[in-house]
One Martini backbone bead per residue (centre of mass of N, CA, C, O) as a GRO file, in nm:
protein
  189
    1UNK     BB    1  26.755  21.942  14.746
    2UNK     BB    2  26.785  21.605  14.732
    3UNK     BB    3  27.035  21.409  14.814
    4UNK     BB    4  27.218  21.087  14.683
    5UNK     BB    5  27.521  20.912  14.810
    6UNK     BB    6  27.690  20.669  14.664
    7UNK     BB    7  27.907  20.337  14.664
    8UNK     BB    8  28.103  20.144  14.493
    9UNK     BB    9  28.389  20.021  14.600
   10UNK     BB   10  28.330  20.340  14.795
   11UNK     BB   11  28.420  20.611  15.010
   12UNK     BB   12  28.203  20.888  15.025
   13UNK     BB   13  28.310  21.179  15.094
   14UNK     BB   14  28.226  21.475  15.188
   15UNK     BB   15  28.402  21.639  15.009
   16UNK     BB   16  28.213  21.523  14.752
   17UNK     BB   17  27.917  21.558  14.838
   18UNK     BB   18  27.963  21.843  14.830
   19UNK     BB   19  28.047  21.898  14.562
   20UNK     BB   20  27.782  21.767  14.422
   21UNK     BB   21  27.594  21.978  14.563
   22UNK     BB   22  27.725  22.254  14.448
   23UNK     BB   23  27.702  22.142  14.142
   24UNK     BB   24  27.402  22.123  14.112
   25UNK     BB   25  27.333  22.396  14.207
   26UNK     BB   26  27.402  22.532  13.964
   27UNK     BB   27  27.272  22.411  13.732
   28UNK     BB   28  26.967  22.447  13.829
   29UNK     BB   29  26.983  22.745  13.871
   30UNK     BB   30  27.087  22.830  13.582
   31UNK     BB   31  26.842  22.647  13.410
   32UNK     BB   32  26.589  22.584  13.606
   33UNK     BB   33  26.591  22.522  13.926
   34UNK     BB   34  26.500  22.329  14.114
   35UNK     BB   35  26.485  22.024  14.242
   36UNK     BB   36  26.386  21.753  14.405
   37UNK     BB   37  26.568  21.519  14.334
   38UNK     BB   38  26.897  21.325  14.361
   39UNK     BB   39  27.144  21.108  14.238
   40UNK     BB   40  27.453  20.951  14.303
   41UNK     BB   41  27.639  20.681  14.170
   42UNK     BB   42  27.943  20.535  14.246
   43UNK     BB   43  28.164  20.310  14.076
   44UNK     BB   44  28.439  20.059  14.058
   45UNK     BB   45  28.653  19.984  13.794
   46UNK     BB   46  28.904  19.938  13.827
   47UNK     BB   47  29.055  20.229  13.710
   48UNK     BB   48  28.779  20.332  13.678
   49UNK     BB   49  28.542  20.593  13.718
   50UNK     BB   50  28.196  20.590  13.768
   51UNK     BB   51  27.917  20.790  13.666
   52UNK     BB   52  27.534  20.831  13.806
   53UNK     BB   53  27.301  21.084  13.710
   54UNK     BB   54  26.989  21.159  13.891
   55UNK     BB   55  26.696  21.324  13.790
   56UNK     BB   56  26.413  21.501  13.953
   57UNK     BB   57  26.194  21.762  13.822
   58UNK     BB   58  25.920  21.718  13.784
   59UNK     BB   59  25.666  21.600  13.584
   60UNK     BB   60  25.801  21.301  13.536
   61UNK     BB   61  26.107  21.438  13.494
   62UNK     BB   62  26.401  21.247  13.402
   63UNK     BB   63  26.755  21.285  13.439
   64UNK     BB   64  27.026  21.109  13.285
   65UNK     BB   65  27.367  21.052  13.368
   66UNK     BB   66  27.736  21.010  13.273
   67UNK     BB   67  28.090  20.911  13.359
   68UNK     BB   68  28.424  20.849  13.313
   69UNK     BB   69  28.717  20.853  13.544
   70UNK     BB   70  28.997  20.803  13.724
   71UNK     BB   71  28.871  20.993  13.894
   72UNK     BB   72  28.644  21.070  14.060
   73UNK     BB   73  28.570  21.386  14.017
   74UNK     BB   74  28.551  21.370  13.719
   75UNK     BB   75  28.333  21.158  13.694
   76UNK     BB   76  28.137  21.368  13.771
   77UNK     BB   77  28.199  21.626  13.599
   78UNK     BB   78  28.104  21.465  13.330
   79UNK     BB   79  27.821  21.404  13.389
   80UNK     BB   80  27.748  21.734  13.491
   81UNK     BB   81  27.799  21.857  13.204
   82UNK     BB   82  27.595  21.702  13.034
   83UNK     BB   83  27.359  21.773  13.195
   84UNK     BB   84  27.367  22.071  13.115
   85UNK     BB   85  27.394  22.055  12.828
   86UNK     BB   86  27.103  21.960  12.802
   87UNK     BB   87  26.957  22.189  12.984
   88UNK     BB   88  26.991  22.380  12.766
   89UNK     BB   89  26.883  22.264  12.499
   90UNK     BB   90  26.570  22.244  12.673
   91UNK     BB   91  26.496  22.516  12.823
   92UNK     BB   92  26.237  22.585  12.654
   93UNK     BB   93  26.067  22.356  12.693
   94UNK     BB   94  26.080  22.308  13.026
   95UNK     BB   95  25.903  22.579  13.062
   96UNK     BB   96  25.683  22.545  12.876
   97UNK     BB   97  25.587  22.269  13.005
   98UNK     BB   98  25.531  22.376  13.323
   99UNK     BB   99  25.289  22.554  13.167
  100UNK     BB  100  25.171  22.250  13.134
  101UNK     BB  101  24.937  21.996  13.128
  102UNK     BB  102  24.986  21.661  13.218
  103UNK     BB  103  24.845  21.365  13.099
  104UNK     BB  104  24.828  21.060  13.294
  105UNK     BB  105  24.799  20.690  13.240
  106UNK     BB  106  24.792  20.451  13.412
  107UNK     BB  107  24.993  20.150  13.422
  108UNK     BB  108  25.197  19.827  13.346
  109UNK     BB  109  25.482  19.730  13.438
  110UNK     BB  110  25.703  19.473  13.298
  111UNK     BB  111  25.940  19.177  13.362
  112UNK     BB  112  26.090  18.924  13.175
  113UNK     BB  113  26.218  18.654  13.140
  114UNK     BB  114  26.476  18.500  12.981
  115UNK     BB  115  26.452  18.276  12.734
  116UNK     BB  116  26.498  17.979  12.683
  117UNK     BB  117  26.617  17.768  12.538
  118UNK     BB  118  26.577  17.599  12.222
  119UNK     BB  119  26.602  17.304  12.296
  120UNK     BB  120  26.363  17.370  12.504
  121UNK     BB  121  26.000  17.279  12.387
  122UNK     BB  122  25.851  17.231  12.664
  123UNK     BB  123  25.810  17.546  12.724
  124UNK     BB  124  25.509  17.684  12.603
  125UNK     BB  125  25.445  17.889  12.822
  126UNK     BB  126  25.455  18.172  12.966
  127UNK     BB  127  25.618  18.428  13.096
  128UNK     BB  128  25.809  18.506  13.312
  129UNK     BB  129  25.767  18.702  13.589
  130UNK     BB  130  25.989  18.917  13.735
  131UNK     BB  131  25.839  19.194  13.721
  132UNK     BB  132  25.602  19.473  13.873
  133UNK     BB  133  25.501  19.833  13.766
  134UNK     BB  134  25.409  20.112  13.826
  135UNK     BB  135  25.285  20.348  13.563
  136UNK     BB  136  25.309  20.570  13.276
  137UNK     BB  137  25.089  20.755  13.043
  138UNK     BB  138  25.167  20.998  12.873
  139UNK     BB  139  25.072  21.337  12.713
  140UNK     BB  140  25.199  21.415  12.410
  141UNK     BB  141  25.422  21.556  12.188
  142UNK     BB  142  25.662  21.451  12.002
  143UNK     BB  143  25.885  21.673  12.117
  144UNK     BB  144  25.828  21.573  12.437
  145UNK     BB  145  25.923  21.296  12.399
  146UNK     BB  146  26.206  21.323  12.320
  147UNK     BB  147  26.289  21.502  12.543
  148UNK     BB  148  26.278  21.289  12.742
  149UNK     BB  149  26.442  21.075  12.613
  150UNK     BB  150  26.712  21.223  12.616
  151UNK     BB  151  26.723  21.310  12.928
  152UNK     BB  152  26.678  20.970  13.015
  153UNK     BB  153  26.809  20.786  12.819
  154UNK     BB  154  26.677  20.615  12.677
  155UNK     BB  155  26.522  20.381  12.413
  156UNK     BB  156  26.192  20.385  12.511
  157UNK     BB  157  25.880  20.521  12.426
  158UNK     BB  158  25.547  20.575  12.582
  159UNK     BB  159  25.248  20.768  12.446
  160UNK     BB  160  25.016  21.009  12.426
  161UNK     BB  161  24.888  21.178  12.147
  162UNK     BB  162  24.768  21.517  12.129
  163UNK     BB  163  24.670  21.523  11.841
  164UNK     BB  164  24.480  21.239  11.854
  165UNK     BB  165  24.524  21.013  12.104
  166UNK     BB  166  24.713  20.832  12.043
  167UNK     BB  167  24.950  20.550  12.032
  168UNK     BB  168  25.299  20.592  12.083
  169UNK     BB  169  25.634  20.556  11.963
  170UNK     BB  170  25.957  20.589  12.084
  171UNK     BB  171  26.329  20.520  11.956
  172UNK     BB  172  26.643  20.413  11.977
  173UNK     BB  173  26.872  20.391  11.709
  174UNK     BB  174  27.152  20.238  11.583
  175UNK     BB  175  27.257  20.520  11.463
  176UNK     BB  176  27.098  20.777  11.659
  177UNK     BB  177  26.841  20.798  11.599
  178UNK     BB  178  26.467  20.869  11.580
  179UNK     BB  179  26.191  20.649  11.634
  180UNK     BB  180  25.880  20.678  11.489
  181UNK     BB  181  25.537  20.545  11.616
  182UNK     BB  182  25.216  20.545  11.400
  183UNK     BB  183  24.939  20.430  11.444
  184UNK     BB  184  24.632  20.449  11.213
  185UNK     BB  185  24.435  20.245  11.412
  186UNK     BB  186  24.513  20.417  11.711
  187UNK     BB  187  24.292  20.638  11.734
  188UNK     BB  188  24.121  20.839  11.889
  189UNK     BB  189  23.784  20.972  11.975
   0.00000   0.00000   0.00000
């Protein structure tokens, strides 16, 4: 597993490092095997350490967990409990998922800026692209599509539905459940 080790206003020594190294290697041997790589971001706001690791395990699958605490140590040690616990939870979709074959189907994904003033209603044209970004949209089930939004906290995603080969929407509601968009106009052909 390919590891990177960042720090936003403050400096992560081998110590921390190695530490993390360790412990990420024990997660993914535990319940998964190796990953392709990971990274771990720690930054210091005021009195608490946020972490933040991102881990891709290959076939698209990107896990991310957060977590802050007083002092690094903790606040990486409460992030990757986090992602152990989700990883126990998929541990057998997981394996299920990695004995099928994903397609996925290239797509653009754009980033608009946000939109003026209303009091200035002279800019009628459309919206400012702020960023363009090649992107995927896989081939799932419905529960393997929740299974990515839970495992990389997204709060929304586009798949093409196994089952009819329409395209869905899943996406993460205000009260904490989610919520599942099946038109029944895009059924694929």
């Amino acid at each position: 597993m390919h590891l990177t080790v960042k720090g936003k206003q403050l400096d992560v020594g081998d110590a921390l490092r190695q530490h993390m190294d360790t412990s990420l290697a024990g997660i993914f041997g535990k319940y998964f095997g190796d990953a392709l790589d990971a990274s771990v971001l720690l930054t210091r706001e005021a009195h608490l350490y946020r972490s933040q690791i991102t881990v891709h395990v290959g076939r698209g699958i990107r896990l991310e967990s957060r977590g802050e605490a007083e002092a690094p140590y903790a606040a990486f040690d409460v992030a990757a409990e986090r992602l152990g616990k989700r990883l126990r939870r998929y541990k057998r979709r997981l394996r299920d998922h990695h004995r099928r074959e994903v397609v996925a189907e290239p797509a653009q994904s754009y980033v608009l800026a946000e939109g003026e003033d209303e009091s200035n209603e002279s800019s009628d044209g459309p919206p400012v692209v702020v960023a363009e970004m090649a992107t995927e949209v896989p081939t799932l089930t419905v529960s393997e599509a929740i299974m990515r939004l839970e495992l990389a906290e997204e709060t929304a995603m586009l798949f093409r539905n196994r089952a009819h080969s329409g395209f869905n929407m899943i996406y993460r509601r205000a009260d904490g459940n989610i919520g599942w968009v099946d038109p029944t106009g895009n059924r694929g052909t």
